[in-house]
TORPA-4810 file (N, C-alpha, C, O; in nm, 3 decimals):
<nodes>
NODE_1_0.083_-0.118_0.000_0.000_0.000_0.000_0.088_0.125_0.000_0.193_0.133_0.064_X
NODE_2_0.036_0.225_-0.080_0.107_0.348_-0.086_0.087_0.437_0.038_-0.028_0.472_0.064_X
NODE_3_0.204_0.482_0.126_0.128_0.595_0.191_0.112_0.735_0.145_0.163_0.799_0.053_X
NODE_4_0.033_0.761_0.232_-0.021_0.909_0.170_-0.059_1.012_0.308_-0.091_0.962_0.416_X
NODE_5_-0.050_1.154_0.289_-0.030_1.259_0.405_-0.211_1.262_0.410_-0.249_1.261_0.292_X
NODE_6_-0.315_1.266_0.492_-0.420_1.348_0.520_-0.366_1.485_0.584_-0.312_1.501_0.694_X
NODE_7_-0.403_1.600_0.461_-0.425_1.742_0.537_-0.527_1.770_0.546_-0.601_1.748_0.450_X
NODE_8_-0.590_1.844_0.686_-0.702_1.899_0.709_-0.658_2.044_0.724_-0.548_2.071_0.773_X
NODE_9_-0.728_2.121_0.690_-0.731_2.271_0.695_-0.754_2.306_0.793_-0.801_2.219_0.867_X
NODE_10_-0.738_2.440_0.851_-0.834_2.454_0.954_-0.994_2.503_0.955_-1.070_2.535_1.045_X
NODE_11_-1.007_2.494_0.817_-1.153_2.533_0.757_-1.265_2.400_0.790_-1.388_2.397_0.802_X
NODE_12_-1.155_2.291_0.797_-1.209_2.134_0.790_-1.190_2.073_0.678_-1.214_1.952_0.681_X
NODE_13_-1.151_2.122_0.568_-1.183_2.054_0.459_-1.018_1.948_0.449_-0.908_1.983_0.490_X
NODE_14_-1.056_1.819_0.382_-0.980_1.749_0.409_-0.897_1.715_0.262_-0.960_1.747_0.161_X
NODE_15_-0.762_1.653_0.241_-0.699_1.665_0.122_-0.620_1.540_0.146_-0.590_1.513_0.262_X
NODE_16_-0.576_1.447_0.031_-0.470_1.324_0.059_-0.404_1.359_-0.044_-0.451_1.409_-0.146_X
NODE_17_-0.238_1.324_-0.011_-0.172_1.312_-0.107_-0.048_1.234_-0.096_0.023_1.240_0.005_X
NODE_18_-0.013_1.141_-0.224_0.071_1.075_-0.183_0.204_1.086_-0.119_0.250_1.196_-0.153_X
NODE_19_0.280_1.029_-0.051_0.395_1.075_-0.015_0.472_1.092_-0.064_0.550_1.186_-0.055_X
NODE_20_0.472_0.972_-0.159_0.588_0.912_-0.278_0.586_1.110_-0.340_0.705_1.143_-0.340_X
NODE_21_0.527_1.191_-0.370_0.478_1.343_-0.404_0.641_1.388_-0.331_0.747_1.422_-0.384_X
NODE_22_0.603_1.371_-0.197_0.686_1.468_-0.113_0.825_1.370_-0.136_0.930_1.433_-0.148_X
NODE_23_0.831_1.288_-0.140_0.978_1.213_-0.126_1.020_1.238_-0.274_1.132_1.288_-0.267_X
NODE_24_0.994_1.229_-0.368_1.028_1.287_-0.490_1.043_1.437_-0.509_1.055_1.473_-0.627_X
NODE_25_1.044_1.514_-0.432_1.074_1.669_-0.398_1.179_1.650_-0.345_1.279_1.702_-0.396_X
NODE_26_1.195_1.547_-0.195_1.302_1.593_-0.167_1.419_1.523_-0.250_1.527_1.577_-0.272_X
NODE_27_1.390_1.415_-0.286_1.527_1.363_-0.376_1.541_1.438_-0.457_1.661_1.450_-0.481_X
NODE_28_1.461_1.519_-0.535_1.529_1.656_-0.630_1.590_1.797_-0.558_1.662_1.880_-0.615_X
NODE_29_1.564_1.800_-0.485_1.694_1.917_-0.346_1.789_1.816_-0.353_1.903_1.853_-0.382_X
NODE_30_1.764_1.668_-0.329_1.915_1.638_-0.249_2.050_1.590_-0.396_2.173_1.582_-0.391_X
NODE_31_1.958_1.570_-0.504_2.027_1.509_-0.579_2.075_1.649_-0.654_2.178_1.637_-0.720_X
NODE_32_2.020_1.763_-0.651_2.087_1.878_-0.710_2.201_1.929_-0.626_2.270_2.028_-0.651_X
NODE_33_2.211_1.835_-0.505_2.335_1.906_-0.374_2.403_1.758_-0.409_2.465_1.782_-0.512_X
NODE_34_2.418_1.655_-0.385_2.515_1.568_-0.396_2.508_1.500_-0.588_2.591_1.410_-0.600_X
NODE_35_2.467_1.516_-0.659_2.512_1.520_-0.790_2.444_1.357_-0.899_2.487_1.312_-1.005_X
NODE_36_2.340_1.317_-0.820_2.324_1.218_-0.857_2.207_1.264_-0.938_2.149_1.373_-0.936_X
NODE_37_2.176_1.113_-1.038_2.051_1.150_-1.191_1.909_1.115_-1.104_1.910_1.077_-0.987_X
NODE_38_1.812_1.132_-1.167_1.685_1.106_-1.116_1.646_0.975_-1.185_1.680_0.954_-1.301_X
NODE_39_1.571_0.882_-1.112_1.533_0.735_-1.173_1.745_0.649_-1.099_1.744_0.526_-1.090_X
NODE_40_1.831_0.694_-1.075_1.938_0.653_-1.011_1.903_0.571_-0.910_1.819_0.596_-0.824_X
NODE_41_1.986_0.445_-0.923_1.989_0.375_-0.759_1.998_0.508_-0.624_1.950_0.489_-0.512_X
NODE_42_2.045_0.593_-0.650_2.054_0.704_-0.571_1.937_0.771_-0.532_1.895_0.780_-0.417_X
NODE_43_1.891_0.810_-0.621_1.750_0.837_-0.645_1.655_0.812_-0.561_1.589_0.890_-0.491_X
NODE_44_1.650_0.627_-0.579_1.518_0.556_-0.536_1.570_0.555_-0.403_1.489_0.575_-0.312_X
NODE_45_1.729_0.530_-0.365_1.734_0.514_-0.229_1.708_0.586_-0.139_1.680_0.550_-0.024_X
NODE_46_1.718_0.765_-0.207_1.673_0.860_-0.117_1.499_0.917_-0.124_1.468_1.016_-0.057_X
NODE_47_1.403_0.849_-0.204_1.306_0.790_-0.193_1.253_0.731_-0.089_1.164_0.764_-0.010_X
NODE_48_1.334_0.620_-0.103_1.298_0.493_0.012_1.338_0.550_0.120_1.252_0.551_0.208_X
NODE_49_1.446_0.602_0.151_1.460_0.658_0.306_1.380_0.732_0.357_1.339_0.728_0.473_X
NODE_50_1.338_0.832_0.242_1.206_0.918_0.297_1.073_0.849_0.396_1.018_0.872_0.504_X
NODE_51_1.063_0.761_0.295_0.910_0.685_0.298_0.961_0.592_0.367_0.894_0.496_0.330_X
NODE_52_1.045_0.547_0.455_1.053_0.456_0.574_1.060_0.506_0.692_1.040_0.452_0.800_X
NODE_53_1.104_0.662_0.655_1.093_0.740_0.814_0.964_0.885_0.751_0.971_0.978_0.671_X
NODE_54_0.856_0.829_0.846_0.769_0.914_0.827_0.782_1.059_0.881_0.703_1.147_0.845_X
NODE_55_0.873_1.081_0.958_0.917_1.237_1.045_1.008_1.282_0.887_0.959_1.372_0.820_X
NODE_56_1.078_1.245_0.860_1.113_1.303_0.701_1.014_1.307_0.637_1.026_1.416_0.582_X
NODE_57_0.902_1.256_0.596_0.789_1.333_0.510_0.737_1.402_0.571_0.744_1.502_0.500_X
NODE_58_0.679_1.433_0.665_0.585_1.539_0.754_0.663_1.712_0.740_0.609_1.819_0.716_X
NODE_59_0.843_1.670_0.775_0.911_1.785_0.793_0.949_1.814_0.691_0.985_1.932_0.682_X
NODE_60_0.961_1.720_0.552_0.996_1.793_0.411_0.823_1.882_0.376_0.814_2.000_0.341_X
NODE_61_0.735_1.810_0.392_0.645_1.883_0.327_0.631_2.048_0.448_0.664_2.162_0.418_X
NODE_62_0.589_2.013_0.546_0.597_2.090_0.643_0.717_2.249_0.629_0.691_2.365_0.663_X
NODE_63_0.835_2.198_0.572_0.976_2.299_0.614_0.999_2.350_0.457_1.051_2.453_0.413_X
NODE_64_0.924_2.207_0.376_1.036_2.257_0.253_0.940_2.321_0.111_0.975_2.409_0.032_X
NODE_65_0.818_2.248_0.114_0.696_2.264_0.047_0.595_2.368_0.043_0.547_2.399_0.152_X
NODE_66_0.550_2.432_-0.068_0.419_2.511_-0.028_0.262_2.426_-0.071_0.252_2.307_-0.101_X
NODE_67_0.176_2.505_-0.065_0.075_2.421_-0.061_0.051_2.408_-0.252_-0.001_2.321_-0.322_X
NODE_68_0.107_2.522_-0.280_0.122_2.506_-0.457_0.183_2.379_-0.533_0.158_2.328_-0.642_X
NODE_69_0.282_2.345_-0.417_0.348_2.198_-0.479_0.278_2.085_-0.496_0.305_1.996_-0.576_X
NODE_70_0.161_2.090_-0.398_0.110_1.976_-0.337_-0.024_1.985_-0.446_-0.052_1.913_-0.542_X
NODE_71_-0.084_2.087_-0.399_-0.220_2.081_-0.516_-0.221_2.000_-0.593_-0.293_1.906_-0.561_X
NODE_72_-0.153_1.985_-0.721_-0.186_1.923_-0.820_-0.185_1.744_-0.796_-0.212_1.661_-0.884_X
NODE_73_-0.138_1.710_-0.625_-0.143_1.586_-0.609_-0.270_1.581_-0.535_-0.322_1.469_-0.535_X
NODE_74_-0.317_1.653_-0.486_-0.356_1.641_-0.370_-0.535_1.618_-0.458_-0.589_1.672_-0.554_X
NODE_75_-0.588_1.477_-0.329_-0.744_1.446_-0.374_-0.806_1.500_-0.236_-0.773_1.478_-0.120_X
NODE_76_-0.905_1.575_-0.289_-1.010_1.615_-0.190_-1.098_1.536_-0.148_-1.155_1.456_-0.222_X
NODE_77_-1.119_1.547_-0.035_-1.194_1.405_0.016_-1.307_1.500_0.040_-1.399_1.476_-0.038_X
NODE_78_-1.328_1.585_0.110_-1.425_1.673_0.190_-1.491_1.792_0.035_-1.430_1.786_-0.071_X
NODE_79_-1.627_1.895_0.052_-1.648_1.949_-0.041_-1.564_2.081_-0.060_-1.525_2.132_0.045_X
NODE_80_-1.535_2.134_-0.163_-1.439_2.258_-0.148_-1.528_2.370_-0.135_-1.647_2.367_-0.167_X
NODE_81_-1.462_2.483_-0.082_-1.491_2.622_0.007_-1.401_2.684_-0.061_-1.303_2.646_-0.124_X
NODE_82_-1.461_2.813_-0.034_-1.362_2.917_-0.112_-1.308_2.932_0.008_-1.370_2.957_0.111_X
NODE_83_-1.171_2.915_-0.004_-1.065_2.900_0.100_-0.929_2.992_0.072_-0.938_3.066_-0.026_X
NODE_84_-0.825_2.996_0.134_-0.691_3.029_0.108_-0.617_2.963_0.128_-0.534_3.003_0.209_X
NODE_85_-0.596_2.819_0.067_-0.501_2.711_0.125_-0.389_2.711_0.119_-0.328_2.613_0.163_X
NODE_86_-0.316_2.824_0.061_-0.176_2.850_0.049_-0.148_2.954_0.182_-0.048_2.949_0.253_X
NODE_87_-0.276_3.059_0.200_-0.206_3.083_0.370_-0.214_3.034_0.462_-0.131_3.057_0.550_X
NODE_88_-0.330_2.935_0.483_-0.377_2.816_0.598_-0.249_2.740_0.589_-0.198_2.710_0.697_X
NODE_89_-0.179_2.698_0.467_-0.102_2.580_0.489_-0.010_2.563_0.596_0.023_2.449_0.626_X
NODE_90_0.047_2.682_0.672_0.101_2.620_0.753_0.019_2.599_0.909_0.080_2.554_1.005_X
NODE_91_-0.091_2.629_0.914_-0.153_2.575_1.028_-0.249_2.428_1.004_-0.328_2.376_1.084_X
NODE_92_-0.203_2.373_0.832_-0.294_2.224_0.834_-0.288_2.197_0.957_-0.276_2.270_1.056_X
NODE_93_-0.299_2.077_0.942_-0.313_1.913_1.066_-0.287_1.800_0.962_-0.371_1.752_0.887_X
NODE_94_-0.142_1.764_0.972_-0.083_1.652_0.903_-0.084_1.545_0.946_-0.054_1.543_1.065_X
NODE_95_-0.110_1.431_0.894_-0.126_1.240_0.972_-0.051_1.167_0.812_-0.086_1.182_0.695_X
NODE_96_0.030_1.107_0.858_-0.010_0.983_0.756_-0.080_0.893_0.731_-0.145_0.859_0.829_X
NODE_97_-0.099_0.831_0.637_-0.222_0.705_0.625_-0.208_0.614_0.498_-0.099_0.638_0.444_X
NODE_98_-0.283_0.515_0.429_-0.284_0.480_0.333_-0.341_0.531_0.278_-0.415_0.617_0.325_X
NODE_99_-0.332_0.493_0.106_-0.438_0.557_-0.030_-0.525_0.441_0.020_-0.618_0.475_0.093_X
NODE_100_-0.515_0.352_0.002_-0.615_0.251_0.035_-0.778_0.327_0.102_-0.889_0.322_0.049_X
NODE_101_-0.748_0.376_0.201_-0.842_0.439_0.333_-0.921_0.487_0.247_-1.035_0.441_0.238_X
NODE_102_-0.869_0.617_0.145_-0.983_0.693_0.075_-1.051_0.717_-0.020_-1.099_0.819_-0.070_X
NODE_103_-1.049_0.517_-0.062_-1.107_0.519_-0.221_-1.257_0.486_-0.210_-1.326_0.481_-0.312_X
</nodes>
């Protein structure tokens, strides 16, 4: 099963998106600082490290991400509101979970 972040707004409205999203962000910071290709054994490994320690996805999306990055992954679970989710974003409420949960 894939995991995936639930953000809730503080409006309520709720959003999933995969992680594999955020761990593929950060392997493109890290591979533009230590010099490695994308699709690289390097690559996937700094992938996989992401997505085995869940405090590295929470704090890449959290420290390194805006909510513009995420949008285009992100499935709405809840109905949409005219909102400001790019200034809310840093007061979401982040959990991990499976995709599984919200099909």
């Amino acid at each position: 099963m894939e995991k995936c972040l639930k953000i809730r707004f503080p409006n309520g409205d709720l959003f999933v998106v995969p992680a594999r999203v955020i761990a593929d962000h950060r392997a493109e910071y890290y591979s533009s600082i230590d010099g490695y290709d994308r699709g690289s054994n390097e690559w996937e490994a700094e992938i996989q490290n992401a997505l085995d320690d869940e405090f590295e996805i929470y704090d890449w999306a959290g420290n390194n991400m805006d909510w513009s990055d995420l949008v285009p992954y992100a499935k709405k679970i809840d109905d949409l509101s005219d909102y400001d989710y790019e200034d809310e974003w840093s007061d979401a409420k982040i959990e991990m979970c499976d995709e599984s949960e919200n099909d």
